[in-house]
N, CA, C and O atoms as a GROMACS GRO file, in nm:
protein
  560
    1UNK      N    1  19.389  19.182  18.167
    1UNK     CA    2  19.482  19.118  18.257
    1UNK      C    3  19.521  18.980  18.202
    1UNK      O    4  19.430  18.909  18.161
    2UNK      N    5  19.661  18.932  18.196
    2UNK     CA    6  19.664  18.834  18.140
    2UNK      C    7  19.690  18.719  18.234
    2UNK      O    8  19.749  18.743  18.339
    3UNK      N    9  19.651  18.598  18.207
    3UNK     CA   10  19.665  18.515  18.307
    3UNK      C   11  19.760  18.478  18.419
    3UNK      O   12  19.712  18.435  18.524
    4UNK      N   13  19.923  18.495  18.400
    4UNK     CA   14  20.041  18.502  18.464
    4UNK      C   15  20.035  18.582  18.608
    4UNK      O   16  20.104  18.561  18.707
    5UNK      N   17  19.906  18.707  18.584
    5UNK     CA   18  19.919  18.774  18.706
    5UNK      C   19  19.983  18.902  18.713
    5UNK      O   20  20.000  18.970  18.814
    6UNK      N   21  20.025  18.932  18.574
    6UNK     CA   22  20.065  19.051  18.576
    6UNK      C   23  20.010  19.122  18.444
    6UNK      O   24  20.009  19.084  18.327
    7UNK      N   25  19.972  19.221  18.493
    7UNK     CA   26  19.920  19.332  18.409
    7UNK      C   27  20.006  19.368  18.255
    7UNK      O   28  20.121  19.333  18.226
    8UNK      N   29  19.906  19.449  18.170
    8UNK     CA   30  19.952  19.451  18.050
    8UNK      C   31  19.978  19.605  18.019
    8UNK      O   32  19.896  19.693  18.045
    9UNK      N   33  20.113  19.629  17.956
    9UNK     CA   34  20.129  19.786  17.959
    9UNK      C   35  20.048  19.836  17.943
    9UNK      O   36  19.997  19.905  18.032
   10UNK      N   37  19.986  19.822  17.792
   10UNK     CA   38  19.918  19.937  17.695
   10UNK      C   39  19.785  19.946  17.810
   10UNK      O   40  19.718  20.040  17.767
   11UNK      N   41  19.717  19.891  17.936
   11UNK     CA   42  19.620  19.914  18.030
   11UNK      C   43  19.687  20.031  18.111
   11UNK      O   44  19.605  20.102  18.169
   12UNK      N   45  19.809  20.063  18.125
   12UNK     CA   46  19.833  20.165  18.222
   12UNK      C   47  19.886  20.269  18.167
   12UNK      O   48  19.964  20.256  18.073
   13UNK      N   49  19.839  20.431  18.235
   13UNK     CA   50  19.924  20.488  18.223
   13UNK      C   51  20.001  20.557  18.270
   13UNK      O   52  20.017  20.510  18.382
   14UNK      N   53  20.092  20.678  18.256
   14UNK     CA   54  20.221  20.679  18.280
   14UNK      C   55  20.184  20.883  18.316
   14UNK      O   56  20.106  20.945  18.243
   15UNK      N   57  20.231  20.928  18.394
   15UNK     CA   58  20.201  21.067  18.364
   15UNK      C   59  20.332  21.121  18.353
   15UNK      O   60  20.390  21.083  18.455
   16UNK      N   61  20.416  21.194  18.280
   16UNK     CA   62  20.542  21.248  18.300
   16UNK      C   63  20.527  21.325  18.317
   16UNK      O   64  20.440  21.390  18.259
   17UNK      N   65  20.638  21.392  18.449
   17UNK     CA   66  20.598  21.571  18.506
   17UNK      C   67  20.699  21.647  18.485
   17UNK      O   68  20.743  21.684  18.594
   18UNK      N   69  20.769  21.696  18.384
   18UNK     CA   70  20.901  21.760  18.330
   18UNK      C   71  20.894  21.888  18.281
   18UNK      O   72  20.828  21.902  18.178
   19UNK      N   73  20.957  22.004  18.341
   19UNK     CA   74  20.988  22.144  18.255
   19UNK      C   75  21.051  22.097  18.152
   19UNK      O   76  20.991  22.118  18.047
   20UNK      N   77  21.145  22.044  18.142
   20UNK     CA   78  21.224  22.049  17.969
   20UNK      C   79  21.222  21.983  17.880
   20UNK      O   80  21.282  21.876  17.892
   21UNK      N   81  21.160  22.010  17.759
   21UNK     CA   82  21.135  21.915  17.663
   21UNK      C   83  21.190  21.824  17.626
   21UNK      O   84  21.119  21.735  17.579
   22UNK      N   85  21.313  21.805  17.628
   22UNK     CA   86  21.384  21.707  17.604
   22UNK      C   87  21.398  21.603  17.662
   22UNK      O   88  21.421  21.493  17.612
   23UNK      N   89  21.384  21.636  17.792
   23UNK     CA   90  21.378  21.491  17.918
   23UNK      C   91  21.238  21.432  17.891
   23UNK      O   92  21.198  21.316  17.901
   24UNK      N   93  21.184  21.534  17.856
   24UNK     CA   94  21.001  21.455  17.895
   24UNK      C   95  20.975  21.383  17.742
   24UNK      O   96  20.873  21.318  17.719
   25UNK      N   97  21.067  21.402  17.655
   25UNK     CA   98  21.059  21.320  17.531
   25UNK      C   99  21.152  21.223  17.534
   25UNK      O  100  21.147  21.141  17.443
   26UNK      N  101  21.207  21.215  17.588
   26UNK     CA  102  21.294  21.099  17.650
   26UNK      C  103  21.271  20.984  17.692
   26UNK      O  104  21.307  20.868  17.672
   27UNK      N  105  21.159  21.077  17.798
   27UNK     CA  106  21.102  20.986  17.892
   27UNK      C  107  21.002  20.919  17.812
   27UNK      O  108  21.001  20.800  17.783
   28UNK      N  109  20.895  21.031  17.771
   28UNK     CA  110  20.798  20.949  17.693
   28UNK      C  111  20.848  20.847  17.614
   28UNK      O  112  20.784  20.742  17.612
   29UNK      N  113  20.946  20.855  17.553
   29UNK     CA  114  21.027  20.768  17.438
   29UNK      C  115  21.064  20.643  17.520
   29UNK      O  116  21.041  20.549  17.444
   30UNK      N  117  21.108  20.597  17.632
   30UNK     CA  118  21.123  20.509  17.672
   30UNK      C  119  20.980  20.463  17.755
   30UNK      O  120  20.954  20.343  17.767
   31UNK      N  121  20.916  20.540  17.795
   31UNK     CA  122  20.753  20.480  17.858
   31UNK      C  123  20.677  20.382  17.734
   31UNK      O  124  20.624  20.271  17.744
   32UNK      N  125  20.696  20.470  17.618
   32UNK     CA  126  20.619  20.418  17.562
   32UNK      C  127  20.665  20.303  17.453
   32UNK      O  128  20.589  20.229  17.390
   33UNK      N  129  20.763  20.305  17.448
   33UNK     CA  130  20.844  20.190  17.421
   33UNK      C  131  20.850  20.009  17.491
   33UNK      O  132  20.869  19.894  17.451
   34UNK      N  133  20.820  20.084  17.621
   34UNK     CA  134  20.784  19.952  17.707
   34UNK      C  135  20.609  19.920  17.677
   34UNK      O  136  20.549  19.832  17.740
   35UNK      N  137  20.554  19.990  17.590
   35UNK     CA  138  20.423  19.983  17.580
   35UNK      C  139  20.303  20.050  17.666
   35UNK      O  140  20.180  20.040  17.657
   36UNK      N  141  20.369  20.107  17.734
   36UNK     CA  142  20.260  20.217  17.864
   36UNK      C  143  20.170  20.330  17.763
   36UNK      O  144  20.171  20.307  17.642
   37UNK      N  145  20.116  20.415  17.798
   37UNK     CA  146  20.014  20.452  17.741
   37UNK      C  147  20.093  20.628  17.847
   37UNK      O  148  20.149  20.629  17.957
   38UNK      N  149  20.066  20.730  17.768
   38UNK     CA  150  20.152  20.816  17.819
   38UNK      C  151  20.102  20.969  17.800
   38UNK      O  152  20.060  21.013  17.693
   39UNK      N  153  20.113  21.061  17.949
   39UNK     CA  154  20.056  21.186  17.921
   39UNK      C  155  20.152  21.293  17.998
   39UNK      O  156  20.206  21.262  18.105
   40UNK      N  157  20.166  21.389  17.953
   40UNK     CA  158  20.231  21.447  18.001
   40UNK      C  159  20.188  21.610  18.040
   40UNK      O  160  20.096  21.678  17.996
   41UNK      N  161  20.296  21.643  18.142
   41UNK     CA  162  20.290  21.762  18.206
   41UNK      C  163  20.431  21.886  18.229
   41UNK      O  164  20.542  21.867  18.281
   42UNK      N  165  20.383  21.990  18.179
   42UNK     CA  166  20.534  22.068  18.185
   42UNK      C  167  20.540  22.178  18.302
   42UNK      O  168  20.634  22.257  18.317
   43UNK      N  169  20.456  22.172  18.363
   43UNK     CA  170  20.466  22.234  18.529
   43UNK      C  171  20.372  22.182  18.607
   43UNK      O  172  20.287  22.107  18.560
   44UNK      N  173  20.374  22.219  18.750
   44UNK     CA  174  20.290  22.139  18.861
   44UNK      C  175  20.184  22.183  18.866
   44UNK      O  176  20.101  22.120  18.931
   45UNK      N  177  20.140  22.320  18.793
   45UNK     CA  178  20.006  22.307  18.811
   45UNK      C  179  19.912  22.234  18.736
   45UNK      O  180  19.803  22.203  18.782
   46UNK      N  181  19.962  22.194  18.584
   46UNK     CA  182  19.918  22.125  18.537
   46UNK      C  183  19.939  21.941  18.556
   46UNK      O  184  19.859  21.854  18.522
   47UNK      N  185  20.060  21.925  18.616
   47UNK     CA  186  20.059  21.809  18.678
   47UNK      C  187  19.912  21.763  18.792
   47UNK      O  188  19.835  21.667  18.795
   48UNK      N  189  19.928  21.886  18.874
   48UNK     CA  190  19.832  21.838  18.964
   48UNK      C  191  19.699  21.819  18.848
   48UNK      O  192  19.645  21.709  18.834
   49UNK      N  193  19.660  21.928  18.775
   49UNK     CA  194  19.484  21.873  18.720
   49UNK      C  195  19.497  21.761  18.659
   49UNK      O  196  19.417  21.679  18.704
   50UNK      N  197  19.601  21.695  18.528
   50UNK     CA  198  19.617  21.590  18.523
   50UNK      C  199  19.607  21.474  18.626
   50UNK      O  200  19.562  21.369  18.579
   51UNK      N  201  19.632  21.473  18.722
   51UNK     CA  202  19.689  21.388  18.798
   51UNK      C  203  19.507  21.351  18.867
   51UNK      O  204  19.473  21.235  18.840
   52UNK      N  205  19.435  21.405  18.919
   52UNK     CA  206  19.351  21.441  18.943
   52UNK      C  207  19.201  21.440  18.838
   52UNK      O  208  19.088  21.407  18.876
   53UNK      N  209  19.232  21.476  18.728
   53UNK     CA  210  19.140  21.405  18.614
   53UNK      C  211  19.120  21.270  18.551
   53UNK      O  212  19.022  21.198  18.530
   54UNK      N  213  19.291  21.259  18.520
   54UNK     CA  214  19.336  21.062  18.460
   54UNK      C  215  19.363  20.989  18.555
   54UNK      O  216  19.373  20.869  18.528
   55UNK      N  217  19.384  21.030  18.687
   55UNK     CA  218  19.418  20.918  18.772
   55UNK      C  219  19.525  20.805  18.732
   55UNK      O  220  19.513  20.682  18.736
   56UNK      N  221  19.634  20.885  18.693
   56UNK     CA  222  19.754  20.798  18.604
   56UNK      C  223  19.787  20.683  18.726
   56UNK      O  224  19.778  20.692  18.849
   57UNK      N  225  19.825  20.578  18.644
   57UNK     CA  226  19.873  20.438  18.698
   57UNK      C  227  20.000  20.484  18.772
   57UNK      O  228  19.995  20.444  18.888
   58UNK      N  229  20.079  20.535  18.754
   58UNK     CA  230  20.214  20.601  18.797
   58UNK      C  231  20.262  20.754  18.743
   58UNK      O  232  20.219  20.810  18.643
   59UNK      N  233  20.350  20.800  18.827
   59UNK     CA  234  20.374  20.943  18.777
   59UNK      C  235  20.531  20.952  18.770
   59UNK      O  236  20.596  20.876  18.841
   60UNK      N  237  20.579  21.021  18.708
   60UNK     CA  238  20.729  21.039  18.689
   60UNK      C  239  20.741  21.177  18.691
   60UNK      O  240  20.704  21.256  18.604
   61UNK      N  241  20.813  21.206  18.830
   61UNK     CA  242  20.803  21.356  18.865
   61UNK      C  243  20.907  21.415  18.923
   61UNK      O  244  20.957  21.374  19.027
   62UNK      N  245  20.969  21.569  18.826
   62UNK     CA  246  21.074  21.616  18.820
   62UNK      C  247  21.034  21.654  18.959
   62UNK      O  248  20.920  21.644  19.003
   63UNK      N  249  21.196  21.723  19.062
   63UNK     CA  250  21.137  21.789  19.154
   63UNK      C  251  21.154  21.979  19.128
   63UNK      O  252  21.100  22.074  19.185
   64UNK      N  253  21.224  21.973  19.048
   64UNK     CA  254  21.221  22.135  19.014
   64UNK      C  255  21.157  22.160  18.889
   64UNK      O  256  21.205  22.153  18.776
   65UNK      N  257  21.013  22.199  18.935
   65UNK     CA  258  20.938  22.292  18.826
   65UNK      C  259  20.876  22.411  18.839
   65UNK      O  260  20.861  22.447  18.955
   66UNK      N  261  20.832  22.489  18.747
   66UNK     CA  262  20.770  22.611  18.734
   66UNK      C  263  20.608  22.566  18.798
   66UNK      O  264  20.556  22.456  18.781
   67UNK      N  265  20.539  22.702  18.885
   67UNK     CA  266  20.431  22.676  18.922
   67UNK      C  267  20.391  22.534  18.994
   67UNK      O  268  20.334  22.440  18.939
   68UNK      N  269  20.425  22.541  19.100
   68UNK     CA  270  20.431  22.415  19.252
   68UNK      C  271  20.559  22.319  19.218
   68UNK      O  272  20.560  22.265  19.108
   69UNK      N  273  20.644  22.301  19.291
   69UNK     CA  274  20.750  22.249  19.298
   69UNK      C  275  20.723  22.117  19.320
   69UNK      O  276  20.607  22.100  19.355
   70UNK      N  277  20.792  22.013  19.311
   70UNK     CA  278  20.744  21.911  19.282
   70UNK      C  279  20.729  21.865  19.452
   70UNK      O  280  20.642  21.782  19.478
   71UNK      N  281  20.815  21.919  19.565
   71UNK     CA  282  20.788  21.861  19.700
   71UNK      C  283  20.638  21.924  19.700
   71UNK      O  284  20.562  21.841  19.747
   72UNK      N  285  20.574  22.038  19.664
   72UNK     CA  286  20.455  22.074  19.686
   72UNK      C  287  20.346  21.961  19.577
   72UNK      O  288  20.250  21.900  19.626
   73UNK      N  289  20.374  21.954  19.463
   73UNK     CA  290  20.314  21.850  19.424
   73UNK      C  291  20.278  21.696  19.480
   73UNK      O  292  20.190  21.619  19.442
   74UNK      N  293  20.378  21.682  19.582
   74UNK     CA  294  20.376  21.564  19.639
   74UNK      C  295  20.268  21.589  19.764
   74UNK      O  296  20.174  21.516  19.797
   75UNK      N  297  20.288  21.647  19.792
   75UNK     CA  298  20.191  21.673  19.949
   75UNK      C  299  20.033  21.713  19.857
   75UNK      O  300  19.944  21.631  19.881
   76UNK      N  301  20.003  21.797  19.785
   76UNK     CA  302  19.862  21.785  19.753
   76UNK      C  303  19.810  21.690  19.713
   76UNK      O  304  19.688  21.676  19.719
   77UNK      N  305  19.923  21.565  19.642
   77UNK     CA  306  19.828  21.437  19.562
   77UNK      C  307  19.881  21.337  19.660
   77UNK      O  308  19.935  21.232  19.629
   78UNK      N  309  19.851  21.396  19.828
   78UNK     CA  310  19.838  21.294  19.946
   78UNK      C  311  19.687  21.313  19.996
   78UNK      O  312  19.628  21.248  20.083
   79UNK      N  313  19.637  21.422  19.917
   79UNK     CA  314  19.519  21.452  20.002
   79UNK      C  315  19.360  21.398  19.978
   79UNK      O  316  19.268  21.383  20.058
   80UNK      N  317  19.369  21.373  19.817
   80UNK     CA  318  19.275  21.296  19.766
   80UNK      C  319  19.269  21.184  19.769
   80UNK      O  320  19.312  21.109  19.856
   81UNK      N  321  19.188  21.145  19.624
   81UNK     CA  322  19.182  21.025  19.527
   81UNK      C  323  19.278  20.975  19.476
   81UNK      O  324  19.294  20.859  19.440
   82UNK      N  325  19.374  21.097  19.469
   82UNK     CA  326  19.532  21.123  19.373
   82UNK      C  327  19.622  21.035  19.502
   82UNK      O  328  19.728  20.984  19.465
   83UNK      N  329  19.591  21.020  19.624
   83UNK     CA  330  19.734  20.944  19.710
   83UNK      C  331  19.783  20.812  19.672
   83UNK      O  332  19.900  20.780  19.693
   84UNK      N  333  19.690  20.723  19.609
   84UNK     CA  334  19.719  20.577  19.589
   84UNK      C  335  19.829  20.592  19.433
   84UNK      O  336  19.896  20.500  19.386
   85UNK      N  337  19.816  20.747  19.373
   85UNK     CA  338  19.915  20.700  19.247
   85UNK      C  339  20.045  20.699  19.286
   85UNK      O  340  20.085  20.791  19.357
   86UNK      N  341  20.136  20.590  19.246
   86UNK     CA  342  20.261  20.583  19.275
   86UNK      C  343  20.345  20.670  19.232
   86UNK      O  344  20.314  20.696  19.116
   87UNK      N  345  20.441  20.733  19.268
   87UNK     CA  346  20.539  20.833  19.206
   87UNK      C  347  20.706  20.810  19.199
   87UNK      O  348  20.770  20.788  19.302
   88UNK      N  349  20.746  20.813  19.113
   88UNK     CA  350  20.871  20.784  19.080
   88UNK      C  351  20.958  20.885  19.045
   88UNK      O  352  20.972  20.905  18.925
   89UNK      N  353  21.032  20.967  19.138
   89UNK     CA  354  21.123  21.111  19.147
   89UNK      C  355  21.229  21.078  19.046
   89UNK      O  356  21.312  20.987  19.052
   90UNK      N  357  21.207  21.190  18.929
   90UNK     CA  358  21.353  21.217  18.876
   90UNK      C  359  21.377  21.338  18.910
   90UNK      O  360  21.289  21.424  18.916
   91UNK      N  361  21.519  21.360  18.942
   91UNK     CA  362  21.573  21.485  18.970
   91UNK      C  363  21.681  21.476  18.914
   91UNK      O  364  21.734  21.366  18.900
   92UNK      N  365  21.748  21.614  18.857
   92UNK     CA  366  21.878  21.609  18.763
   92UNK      C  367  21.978  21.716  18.910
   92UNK      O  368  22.096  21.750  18.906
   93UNK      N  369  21.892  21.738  19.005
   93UNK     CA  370  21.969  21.817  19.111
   93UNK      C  371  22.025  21.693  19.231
   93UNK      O  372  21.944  21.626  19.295
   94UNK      N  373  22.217  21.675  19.251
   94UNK     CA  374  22.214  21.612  19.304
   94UNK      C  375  22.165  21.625  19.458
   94UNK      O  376  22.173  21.732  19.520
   95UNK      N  377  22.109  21.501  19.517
   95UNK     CA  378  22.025  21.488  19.628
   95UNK      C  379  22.085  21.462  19.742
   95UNK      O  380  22.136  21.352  19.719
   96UNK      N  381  22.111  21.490  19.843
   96UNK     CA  382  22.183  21.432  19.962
   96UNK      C  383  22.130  21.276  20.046
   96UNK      O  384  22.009  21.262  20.032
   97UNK      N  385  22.148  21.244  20.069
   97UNK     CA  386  22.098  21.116  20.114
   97UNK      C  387  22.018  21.153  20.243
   97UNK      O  388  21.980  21.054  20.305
   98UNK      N  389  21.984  21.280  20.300
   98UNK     CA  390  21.890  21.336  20.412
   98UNK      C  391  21.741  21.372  20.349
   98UNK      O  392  21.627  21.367  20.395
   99UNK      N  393  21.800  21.413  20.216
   99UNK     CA  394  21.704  21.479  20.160
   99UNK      C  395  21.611  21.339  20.064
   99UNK      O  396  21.491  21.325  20.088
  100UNK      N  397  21.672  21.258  19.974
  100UNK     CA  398  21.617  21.138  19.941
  100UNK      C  399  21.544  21.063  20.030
  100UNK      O  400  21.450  20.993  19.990
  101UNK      N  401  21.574  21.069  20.137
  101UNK     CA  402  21.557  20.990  20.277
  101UNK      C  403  21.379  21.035  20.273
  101UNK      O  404  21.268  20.987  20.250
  102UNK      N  405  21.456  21.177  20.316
  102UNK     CA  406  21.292  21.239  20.361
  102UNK      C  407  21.179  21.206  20.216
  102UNK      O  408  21.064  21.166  20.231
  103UNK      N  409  21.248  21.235  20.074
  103UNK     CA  410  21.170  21.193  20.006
  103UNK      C  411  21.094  21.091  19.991
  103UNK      O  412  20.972  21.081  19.997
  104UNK      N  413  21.180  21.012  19.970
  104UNK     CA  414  21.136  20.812  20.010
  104UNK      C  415  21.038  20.828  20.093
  104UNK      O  416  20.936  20.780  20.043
  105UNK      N  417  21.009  20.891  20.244
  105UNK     CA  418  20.922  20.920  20.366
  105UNK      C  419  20.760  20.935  20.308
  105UNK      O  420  20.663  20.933  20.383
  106UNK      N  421  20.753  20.947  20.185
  106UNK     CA  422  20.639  21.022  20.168
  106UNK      C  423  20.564  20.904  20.118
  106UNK      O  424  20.622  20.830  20.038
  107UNK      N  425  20.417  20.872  20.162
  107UNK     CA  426  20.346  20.737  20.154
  107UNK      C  427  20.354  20.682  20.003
  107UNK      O  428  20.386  20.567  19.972
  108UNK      N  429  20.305  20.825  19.884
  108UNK     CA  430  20.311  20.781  19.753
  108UNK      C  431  20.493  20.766  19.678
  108UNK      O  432  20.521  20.711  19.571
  109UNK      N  433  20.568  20.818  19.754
  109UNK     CA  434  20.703  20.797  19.668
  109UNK      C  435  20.748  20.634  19.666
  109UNK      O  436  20.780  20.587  19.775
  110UNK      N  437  20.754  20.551  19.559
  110UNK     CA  438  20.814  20.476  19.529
  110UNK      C  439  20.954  20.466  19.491
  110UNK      O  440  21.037  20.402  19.556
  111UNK      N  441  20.970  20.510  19.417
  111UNK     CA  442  21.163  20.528  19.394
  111UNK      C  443  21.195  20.689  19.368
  111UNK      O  444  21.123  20.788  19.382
  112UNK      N  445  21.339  20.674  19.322
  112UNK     CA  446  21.398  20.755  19.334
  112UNK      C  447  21.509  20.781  19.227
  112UNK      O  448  21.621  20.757  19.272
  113UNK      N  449  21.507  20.828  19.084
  113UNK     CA  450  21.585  20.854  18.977
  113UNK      C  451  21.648  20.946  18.925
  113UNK      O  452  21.588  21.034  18.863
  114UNK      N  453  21.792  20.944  18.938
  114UNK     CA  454  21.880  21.052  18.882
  114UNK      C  455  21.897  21.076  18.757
  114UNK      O  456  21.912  20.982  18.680
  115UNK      N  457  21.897  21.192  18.717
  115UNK     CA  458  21.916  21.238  18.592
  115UNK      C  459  22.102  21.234  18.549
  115UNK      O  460  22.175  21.294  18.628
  116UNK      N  461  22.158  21.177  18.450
  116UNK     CA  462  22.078  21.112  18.325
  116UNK      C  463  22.025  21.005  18.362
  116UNK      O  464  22.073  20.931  18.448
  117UNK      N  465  21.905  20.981  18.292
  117UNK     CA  466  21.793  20.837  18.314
  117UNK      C  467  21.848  20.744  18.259
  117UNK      O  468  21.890  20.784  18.151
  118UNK      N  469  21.877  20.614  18.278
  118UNK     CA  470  21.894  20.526  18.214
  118UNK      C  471  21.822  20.432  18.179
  118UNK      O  472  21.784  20.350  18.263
  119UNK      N  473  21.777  20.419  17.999
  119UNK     CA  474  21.657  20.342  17.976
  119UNK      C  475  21.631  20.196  18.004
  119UNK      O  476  21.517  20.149  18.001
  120UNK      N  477  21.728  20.134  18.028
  120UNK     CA  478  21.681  20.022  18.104
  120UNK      C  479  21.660  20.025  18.215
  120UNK      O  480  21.543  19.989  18.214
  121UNK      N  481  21.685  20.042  18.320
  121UNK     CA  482  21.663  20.084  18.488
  121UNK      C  483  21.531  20.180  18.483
  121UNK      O  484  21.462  20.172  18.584
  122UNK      N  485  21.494  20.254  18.400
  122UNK     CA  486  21.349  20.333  18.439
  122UNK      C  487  21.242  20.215  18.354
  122UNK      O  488  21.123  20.214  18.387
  123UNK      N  489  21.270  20.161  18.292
  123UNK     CA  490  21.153  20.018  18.185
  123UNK      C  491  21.154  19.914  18.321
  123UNK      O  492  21.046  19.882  18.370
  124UNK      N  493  21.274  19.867  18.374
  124UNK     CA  494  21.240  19.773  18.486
  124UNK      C  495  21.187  19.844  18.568
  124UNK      O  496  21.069  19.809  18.579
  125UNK      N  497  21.216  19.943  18.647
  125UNK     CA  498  21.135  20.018  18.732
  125UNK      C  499  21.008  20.010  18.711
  125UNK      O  500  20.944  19.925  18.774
  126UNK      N  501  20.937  20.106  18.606
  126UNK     CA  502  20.811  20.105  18.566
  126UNK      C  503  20.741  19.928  18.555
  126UNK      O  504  20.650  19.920  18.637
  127UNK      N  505  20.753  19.841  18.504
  127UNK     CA  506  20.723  19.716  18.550
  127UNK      C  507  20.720  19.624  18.624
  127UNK      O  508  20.658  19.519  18.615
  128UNK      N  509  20.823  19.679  18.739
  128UNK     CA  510  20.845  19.676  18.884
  128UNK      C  511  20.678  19.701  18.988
  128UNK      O  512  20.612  19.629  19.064
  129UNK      N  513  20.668  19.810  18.948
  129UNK     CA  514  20.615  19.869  19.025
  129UNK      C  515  20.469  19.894  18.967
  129UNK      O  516  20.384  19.953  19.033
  130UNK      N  517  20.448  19.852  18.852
  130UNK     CA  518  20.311  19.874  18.809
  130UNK      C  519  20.298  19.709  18.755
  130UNK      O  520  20.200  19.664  18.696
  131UNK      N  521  20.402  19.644  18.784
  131UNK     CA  522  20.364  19.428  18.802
  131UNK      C  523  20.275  19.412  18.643
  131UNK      O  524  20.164  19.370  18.612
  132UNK      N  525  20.426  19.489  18.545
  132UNK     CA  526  20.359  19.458  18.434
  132UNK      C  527  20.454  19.392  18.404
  132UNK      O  528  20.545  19.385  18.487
  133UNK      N  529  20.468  19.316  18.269
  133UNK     CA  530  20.616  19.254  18.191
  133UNK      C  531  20.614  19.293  18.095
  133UNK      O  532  20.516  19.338  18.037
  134UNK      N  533  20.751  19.281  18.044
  134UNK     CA  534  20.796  19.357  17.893
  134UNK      C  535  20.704  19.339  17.798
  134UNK      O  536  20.646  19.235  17.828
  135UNK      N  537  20.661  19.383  17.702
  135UNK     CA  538  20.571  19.326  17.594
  135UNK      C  539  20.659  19.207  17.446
  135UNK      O  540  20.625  19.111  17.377
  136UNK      N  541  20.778  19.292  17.466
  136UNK     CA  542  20.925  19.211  17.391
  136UNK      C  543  20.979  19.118  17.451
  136UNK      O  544  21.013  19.136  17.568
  137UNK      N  545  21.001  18.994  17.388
  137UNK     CA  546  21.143  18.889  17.449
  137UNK      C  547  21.201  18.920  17.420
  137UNK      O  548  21.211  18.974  17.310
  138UNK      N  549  21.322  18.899  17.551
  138UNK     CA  550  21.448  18.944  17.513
  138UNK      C  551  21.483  18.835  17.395
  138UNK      O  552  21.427  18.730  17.365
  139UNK      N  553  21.593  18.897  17.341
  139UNK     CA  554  21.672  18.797  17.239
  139UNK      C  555  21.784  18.724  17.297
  139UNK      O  556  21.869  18.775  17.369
  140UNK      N  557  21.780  18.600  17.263
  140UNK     CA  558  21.866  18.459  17.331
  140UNK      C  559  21.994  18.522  17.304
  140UNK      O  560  22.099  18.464  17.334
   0.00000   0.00000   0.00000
């Protein structure tokens, strides 16, 4: 921990929960770019044992996947040890604002991200919300 009060990436990590390879290398590519430390998952059942073994600092979680959907993923990692990890919804399906609503509702959902991701807005996010700072200065 560094003195300022805010945490240091490479201490946290990041779980990404994505069917398609390409997003979840994406993602990883910008997680770990901000310096986070990064694991990933390509359906919910393996999200959940992850989630549940590493006790990830934050999760980044599609809502349409193979084997537990990601609204079902959300309600089992309310029931443990797993409720305090924060979760950050990407969905590439657009969302209605009833349905975001209800998402947001859920104790662990923190935000809420549309696909395409944009790598600056998911790096502030993630340091937002896990009260880390960039590891880079910006350039003057």
């Amino acid at each position: 921990m560094e003195s300022n009060g805010f945490g240091v990436p490479g201490e946290k990590t990041v779980l990404i929960v994505d069917d398609d390879d390409s997003i979840r290398d994406l993602l990883e590519f910008i997680v770990r770019k901000e310096g986070f430390r990064v694991e990933k998952a390509a359906d919910g059942e393996e999200a959940l044992e992850k989630a549940r073994s590493l006790l990830p600092d934050l999760m980044l979680l599609d809502l349409m996947l193979p084997r537990f959907g990601g609204f079902e993923i959300l309600r089992e990692l309310q029931t443990d040890e797993t409720s305090k990890i924060p979760i950050v919804i990407i969905t590439g399906r657009y969302t209605d604002r009833s349905t975001s609503d209800m998402i947001k509702q859920e104790p662990n959902v923190r935000d809420f991200v549309e696909k395409p991701v944009r790598p600056p807005v998911l790096a502030a996010l993630l340091h937002r919300i896990l009260k880390t700072q960039p590891t880079r200065k910006p350039q003057p």
